[in-house]
KOLDOMAR-145314 format. One record per atom (N, C-alpha, C, CB): x, z, y. Coordinates in steps of 0.02 Angstrom, whole numbers. Each point is the difference from the previous one (the first is absolute). Last residue first. Glycine has a CB too. Example, Ala and Ser with C-alpha at 12.3 -4.5 7.8 and 13.67 -1.06 7.14 Angstrom:
BEGIN
[[642 354 -112]]
[[42 3 59]]
[[-39 37 55]]
[[59 -108 -32]]
[[-44 104 -254]]
[[-45 0 59]]
[[45 0 60]]
[[-95 62 -59]]
This chain:
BEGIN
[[-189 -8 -1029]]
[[26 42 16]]
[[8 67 -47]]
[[-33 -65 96]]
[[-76 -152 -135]]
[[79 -12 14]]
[[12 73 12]]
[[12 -129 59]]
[[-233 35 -87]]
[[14 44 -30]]
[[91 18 2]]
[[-124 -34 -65]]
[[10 -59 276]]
[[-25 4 -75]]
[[17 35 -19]]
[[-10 -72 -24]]
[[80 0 245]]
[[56 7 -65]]
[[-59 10 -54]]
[[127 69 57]]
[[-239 -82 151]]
[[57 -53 13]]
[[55 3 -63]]
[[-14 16 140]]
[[-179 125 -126]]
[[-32 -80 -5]]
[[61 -26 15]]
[[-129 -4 40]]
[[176 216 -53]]
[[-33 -15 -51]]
[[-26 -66 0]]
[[-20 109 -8]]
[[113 -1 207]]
[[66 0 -38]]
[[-38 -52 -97]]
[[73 171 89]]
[[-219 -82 87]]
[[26 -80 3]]
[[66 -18 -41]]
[[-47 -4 119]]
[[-93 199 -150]]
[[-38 -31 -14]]
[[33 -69 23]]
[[-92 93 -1]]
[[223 102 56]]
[[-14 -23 -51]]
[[-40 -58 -15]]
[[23 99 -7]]
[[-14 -28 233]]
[[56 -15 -21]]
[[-3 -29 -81]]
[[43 89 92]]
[[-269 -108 21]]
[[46 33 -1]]
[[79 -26 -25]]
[[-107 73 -7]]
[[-69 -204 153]]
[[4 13 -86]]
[[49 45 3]]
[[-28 -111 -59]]
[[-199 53 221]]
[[85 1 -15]]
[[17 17 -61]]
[[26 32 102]]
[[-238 -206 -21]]
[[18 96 -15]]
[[81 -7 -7]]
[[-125 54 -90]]
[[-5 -270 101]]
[[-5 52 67]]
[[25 73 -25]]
[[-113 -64 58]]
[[150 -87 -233]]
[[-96 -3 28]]
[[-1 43 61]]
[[-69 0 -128]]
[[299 32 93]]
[[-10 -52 -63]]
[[-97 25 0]]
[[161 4 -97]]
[[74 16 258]]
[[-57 44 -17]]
[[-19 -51 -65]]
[[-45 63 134]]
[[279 93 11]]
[[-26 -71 -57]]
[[-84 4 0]]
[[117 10 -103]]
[[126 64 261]]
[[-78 23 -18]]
[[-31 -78 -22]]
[[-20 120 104]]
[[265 8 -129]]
[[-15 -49 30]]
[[-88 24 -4]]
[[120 -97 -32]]
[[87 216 -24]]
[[-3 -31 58]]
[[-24 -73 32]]
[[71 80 -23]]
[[-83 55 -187]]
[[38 60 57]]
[[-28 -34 65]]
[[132 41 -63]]
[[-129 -158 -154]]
[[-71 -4 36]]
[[13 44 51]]
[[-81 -23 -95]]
[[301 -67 67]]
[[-33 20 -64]]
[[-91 5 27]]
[[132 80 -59]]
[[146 -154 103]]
[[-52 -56 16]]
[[-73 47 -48]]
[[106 -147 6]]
[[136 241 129]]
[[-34 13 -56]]
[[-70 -59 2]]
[[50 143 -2]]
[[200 -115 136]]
[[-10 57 -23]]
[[-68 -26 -64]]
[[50 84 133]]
[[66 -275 37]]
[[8 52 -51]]
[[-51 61 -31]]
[[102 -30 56]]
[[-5 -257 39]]
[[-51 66 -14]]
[[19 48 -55]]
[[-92 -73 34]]
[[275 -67 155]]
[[-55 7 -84]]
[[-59 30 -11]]
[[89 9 -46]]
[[109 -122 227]]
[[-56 9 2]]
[[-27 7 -62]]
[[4 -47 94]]
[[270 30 -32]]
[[-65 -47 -20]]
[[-70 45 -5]]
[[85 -82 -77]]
[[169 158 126]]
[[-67 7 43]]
[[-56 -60 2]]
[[78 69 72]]
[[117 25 -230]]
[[4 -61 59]]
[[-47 -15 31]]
[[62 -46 -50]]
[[-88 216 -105]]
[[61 23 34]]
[[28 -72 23]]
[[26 119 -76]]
[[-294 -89 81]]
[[45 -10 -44]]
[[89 14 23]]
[[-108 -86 -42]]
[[-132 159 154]]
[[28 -64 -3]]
[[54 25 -41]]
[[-35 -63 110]]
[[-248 109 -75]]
[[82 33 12]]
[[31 -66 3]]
[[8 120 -73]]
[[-285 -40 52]]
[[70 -57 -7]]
[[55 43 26]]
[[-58 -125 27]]
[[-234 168 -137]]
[[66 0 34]]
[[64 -49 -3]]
[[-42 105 -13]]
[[-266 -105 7]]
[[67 21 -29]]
[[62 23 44]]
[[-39 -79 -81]]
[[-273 67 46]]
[[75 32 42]]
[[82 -4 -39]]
[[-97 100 50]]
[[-192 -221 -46]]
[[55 3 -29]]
[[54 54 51]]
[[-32 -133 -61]]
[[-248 56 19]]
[[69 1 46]]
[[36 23 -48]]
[[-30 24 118]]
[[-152 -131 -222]]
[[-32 18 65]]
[[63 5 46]]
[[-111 68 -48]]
[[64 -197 -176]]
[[39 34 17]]
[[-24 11 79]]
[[88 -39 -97]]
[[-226 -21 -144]]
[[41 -8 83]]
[[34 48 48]]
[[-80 -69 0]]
[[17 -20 -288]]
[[-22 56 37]]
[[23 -36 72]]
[[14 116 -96]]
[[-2 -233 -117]]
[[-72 46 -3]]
[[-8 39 58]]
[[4 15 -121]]
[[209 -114 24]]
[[-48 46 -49]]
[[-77 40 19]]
[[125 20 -39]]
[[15 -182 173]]
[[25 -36 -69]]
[[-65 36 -65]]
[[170 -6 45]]
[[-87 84 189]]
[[-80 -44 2]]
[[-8 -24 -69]]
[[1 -52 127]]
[[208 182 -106]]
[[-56 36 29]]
[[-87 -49 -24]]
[[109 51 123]]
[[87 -150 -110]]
[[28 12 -64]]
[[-70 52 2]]
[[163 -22 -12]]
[[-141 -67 215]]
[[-21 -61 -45]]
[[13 43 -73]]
[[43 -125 86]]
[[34 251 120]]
[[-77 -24 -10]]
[[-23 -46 -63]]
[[4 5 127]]
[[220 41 -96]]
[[-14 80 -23]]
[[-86 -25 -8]]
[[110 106 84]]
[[23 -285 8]]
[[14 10 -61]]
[[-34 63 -49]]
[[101 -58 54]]
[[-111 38 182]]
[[-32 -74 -38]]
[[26 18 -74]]
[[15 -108 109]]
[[89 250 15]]
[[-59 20 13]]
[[-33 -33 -60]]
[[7 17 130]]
[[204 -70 -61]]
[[-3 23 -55]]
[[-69 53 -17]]
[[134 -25 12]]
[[-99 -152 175]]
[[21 -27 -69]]
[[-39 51 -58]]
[[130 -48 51]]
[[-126 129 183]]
[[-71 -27 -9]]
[[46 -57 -82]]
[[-90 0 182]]
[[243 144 -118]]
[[-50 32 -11]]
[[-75 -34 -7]]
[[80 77 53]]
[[115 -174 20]]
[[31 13 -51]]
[[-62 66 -31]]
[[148 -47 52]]
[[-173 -52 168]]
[[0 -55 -41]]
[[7 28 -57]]
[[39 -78 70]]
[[-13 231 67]]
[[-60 -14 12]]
[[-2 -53 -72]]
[[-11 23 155]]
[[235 38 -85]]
[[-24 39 -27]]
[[-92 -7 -20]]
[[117 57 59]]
[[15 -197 69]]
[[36 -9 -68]]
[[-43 54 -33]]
[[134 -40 31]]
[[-144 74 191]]
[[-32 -76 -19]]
[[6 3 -64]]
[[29 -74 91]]
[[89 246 0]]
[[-81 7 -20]]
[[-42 -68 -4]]
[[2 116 61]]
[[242 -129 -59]]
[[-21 54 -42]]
[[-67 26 -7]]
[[99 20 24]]
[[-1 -159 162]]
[[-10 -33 -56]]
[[-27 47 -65]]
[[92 -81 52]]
[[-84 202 148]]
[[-35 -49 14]]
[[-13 -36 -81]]
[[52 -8 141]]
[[67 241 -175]]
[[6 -72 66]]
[[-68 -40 -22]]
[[158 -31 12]]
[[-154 298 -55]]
[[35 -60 -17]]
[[-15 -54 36]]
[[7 37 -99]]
[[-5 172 183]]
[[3 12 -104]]
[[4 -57 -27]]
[[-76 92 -19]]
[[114 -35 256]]
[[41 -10 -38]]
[[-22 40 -67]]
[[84 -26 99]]
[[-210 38 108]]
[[15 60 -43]]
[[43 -28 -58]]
[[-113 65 30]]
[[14 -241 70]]
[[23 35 56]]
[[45 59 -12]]
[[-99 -38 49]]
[[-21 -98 -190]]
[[65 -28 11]]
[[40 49 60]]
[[-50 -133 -36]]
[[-179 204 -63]]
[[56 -10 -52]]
[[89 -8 37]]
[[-115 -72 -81]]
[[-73 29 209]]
[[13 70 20]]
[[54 18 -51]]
[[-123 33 49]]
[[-10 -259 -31]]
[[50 21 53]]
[[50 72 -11]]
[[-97 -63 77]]
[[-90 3 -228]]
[[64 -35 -10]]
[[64 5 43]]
[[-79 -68 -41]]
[[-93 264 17]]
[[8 -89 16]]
[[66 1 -9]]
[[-89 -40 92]]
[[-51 268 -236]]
[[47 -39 58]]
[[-1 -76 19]]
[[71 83 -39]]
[[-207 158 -80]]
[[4 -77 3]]
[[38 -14 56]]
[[-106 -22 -52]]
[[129 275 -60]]
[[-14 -37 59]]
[[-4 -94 -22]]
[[73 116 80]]
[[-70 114 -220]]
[[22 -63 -22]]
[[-32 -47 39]]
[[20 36 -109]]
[[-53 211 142]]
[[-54 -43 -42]]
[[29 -75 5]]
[[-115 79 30]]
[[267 104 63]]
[[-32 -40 38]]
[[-62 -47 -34]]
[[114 8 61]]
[[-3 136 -188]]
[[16 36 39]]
[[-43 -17 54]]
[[105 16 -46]]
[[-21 -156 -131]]
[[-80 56 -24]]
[[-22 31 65]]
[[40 51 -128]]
[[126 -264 104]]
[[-7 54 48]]
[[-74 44 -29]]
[[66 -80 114]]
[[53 -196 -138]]
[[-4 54 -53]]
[[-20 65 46]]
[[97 -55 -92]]
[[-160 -161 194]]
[[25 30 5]]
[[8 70 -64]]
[[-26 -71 119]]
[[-97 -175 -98]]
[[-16 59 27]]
[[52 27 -30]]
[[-117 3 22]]
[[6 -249 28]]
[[54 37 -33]]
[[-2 95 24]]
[[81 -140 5]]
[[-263 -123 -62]]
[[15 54 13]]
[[72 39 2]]
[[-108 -18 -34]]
[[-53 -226 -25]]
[[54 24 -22]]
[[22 56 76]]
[[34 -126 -103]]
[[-246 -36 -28]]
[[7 32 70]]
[[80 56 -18]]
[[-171 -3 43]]
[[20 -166 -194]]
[[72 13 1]]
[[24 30 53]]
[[11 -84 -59]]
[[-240 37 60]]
[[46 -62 9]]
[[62 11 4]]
[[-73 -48 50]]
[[-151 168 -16]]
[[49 41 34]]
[[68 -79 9]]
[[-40 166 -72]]
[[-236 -107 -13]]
[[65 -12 -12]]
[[58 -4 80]]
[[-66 -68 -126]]
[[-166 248 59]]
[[3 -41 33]]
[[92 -48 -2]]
[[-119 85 65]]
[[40 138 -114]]
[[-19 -46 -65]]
[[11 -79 8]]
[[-93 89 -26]]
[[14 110 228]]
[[36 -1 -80]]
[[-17 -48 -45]]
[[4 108 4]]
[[-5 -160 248]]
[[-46 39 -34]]
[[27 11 -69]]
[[-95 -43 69]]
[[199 -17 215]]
[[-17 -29 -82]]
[[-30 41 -15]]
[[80 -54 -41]]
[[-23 120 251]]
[[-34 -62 -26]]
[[29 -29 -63]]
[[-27 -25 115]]
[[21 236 -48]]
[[-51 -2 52]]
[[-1 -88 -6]]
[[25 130 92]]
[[104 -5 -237]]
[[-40 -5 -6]]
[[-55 -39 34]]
[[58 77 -41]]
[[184 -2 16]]
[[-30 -51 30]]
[[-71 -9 -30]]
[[114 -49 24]]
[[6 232 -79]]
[[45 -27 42]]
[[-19 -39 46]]
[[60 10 -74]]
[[-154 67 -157]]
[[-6 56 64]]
[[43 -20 73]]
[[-7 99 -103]]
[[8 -264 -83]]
[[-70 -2 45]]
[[-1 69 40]]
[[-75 -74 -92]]
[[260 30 -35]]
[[-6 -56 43]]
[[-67 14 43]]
[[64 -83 -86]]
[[15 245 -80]]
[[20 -1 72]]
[[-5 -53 24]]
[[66 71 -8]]
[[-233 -100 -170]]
[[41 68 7]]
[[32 -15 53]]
[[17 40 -110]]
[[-77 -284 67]]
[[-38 75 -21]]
[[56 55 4]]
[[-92 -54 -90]]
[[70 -272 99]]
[[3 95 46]]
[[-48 53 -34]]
[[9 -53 134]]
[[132 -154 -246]]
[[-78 17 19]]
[[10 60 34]]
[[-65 -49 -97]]
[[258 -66 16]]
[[-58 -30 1]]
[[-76 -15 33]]
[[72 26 -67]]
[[222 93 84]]
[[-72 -19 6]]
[[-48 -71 22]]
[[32 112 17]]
[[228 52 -64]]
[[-28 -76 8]]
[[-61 26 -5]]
[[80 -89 -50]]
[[143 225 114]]
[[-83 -5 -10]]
[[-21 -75 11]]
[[-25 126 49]]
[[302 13 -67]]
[[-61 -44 31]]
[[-75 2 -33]]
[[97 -79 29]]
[[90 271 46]]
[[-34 -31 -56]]
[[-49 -59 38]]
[[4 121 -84]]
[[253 34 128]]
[[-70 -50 5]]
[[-21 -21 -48]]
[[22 -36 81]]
[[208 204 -5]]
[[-51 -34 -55]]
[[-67 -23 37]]
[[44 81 -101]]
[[147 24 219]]
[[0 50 -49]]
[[-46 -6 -48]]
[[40 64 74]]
[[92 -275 21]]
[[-33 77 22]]
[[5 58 -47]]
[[-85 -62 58]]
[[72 -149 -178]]
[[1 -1 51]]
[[-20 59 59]]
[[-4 -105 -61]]
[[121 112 -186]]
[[-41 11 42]]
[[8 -23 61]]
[[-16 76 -61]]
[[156 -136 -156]]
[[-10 34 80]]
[[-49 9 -8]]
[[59 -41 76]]
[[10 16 -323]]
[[-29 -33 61]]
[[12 39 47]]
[[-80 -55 -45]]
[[163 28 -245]]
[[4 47 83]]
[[-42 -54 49]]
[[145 67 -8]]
[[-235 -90 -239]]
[[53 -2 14]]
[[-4 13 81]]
[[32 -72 -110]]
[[-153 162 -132]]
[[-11 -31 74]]
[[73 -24 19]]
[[-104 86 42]]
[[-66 5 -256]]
[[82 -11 14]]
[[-15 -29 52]]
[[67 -12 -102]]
[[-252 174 -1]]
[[19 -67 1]]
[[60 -21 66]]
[[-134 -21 -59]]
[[-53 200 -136]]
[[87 -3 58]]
[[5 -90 19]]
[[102 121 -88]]
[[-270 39 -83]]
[[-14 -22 82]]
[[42 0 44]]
[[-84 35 -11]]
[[100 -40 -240]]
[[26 57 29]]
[[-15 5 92]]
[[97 -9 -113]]
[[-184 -151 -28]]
[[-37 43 -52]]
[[53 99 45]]
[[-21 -141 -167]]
[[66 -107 239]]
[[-93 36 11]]
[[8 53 -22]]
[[-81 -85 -20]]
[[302 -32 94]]
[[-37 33 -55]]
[[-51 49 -4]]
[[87 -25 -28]]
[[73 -187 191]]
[[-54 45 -19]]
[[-5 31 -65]]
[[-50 -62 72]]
[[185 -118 112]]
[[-44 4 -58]]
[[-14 81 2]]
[[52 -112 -77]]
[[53 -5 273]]
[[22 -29 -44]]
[[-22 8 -83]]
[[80 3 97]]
[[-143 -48 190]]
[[-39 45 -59]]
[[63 -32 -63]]
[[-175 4 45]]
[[148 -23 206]]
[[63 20 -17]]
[[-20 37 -74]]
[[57 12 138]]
[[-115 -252 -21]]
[[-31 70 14]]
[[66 38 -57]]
[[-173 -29 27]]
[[115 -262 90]]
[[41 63 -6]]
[[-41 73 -9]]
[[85 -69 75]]
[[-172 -180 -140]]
[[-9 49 44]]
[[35 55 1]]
[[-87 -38 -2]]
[[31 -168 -157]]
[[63 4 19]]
[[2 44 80]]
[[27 -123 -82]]
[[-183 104 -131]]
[[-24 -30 77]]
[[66 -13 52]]
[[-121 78 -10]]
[[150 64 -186]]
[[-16 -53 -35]]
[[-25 -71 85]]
[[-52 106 -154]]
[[56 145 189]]
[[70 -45 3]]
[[-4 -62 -12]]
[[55 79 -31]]
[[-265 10 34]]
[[3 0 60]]
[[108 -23 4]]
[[-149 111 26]]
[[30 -52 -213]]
[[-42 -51 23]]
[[14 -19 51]]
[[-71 29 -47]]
[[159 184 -27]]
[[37 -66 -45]]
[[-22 -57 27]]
[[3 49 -109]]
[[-81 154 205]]
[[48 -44 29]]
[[27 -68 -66]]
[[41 126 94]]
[[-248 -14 -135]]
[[-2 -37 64]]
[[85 -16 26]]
[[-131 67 34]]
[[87 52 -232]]
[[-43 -61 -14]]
[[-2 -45 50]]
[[-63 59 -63]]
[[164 155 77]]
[[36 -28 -43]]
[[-21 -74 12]]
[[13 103 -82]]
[[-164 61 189]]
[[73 -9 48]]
[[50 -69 -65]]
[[10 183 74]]
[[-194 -92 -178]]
[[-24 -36 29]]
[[49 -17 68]]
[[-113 43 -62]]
[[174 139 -100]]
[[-23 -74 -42]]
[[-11 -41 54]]
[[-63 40 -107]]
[[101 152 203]]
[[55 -19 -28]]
[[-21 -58 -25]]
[[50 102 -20]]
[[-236 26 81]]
[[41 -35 58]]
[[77 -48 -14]]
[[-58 111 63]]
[[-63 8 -260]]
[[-62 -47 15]]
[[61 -26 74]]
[[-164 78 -54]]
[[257 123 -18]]
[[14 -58 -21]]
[[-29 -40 -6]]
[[48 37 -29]]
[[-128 123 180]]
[[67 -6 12]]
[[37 -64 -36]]
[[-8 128 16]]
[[-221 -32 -55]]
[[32 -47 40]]
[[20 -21 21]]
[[-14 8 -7]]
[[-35 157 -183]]
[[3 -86 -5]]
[[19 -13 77]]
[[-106 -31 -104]]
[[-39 213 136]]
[[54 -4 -71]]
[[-4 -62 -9]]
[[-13 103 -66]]
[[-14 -5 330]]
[[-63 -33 -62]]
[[46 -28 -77]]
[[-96 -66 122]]
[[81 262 122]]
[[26 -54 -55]]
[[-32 -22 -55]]
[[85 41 26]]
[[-79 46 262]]
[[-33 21 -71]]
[[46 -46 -51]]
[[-141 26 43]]
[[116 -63 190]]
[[-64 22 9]]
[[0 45 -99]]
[[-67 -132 125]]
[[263 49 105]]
[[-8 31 -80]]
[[-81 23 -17]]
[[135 55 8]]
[[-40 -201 231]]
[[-4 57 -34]]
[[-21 -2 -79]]
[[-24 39 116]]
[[46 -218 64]]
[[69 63 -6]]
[[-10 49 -48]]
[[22 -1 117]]
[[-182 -249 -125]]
[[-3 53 30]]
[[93 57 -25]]
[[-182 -26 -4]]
[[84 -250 -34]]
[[51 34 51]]
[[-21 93 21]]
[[16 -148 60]]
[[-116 65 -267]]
[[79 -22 5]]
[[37 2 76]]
[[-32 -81 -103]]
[[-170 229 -20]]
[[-14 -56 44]]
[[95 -16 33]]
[[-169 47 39]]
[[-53 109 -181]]
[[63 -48 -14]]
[[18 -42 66]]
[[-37 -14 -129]]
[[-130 268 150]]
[[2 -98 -30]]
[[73 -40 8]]
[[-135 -21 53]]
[[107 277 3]]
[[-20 -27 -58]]
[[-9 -45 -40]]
[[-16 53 35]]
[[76 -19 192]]
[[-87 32 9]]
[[-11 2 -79]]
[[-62 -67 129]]
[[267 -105 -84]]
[[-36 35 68]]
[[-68 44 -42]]
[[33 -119 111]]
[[204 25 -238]]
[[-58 -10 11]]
[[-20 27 66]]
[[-14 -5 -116]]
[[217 -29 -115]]
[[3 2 83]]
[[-97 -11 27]]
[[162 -78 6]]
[[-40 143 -265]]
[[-6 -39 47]]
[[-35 30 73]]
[[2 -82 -105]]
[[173 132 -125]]
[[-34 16 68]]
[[-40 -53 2]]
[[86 60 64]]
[[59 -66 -250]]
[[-57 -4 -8]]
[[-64 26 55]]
[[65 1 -111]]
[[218 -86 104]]
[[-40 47 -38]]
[[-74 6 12]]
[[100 56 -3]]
[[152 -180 -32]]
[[-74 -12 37]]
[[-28 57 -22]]
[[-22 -128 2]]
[[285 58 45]]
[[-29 15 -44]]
[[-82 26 24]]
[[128 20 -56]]
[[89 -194 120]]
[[-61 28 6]]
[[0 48 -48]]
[[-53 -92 45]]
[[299 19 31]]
[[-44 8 -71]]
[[-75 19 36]]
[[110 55 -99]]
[[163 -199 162]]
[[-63 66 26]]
[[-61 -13 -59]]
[[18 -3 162]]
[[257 -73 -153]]
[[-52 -32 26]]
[[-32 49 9]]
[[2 -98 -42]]
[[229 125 -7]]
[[-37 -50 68]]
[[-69 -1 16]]
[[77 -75 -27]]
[[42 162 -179]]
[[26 -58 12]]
[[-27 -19 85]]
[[2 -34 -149]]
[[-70 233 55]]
[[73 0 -4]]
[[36 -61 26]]
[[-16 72 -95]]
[[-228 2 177]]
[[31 -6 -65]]
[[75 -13 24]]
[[-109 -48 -74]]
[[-105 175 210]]
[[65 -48 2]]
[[28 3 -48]]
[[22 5 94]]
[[-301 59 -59]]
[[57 20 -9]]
[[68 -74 32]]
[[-72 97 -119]]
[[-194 -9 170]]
[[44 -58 6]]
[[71 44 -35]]
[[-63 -78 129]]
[[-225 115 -158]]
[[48 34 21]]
[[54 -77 -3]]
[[-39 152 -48]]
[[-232 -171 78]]
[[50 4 -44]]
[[59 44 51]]
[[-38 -124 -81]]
[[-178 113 158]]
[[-29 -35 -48]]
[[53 -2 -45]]
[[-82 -62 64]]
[[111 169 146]]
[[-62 13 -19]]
[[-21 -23 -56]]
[[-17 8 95]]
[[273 37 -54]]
[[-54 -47 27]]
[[-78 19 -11]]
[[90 -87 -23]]
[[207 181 44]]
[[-69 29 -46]]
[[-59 -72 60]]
[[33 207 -40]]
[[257 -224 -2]]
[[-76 -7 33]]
[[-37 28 -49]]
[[8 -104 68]]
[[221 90 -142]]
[[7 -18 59]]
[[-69 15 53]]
[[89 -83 -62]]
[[55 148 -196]]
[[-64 -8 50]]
[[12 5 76]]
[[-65 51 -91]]
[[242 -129 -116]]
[[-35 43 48]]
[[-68 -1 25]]
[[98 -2 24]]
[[34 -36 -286]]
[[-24 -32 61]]
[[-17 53 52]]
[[-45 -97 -67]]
């Protein structure tokens, strides 16, 4: 296989047949030392959490095909923290959408002056620009279409197809006890340009709390699989 991408949280190879290979490794991403799923930067590593992200990416797209929701996850082997993907575009040079619940972290350094942390939000759905370079600019809807990353119908379709597979990520979430604060995923489009989710469903990228406190990567990977992993 080739390697294609070095990532902060996994590497991307190209397999023989077409498709593409995660492999996870045990970074995680933070601000000042503290965890924190939308931050750019590398705060350290934590053993296990590379394949703890694998298990719990596994657990969520199956739930999420089974739901009959396009994504380009075709299976996995925890124990070798790889998991089989199939090709996607990128819209652009990539977007991530953001669902939110409850305002906190860049929502409130942003807008602070009126809301207050913690405060619900109501599936409040966000897009922002792949770009480290530019701290992964938030864009409108207008500006998407404008800058031909994608059409009109494509970000309608796209919103809807994220507040679904959100609902799905929250409830399996609330199921065991905890709440789901925000979320960051990704989409592409398929080699017939159907709309999928892609790259990784893992605590990476989402902020969980359970009695008001956050739950680390591990510690959720643990209340949501048990002894499974």
């Amino acid at each position: 296989m080739k390697h294609v991408y070095t990532g902060k949280t996994k590497d991307v190879y190209e397999l023989d047949d077409g498709n593409y290979l995660f492999k996870f490794k045990d970074d995680a991403c933070g601000e000042n030392g503290v965890f924190d799923p939308g931050a750019n930067q590398i705060i350290g590593k934590i053993d296990g959490k590379g394949m703890a992200g694998l298990a719990i990416s596994e657990y969520f797209f199956n739930r999420i095909n089974s739901a009959g929701y396009p994504t380009h996850f075709i299976g996995c082997d925890v124990n070798k923290g790889e998991m089989k993907i199939r090709p996607a575009k990128n819209f652009g040079n990539g977007i991530e959408v953001i669902c939110r619940y409850k305002a906190t972290g860049s929502f409130i350094r942003r807008y602070g002056a009126y809301i207050k942390d913690g405060e619900s939000l109501d599936a409040l759905v966000e897009i922002t620009l792949k770009d480290d370079e530019r701290g992964d600019p938030f864009i409108t809807r207008e500006t998407l279409v404008a800058l031909n990353i994608l059409t009109l119908n494509e970000h309608d379709e796209l919103i809807i197809l994220m507040k679904n597979i959100v609902g799905i990520i929250k409830n399996e979430i609330s199921a065991k006890g905890m709440e789901l604060i925000d979320i960051k995923l990704e989409f592409g489009k398929d080699k017939n340009g159907k709309i999928m989710l892609i790259d990784e469903v893992s605590a990476d990228i989402m902020r969980v709390y359970k009695n008001g406190k956050s739950v680390e990567p591990l510690e959720f990977t643990k209340i949501m699989l048990g002894d499974t992993l």
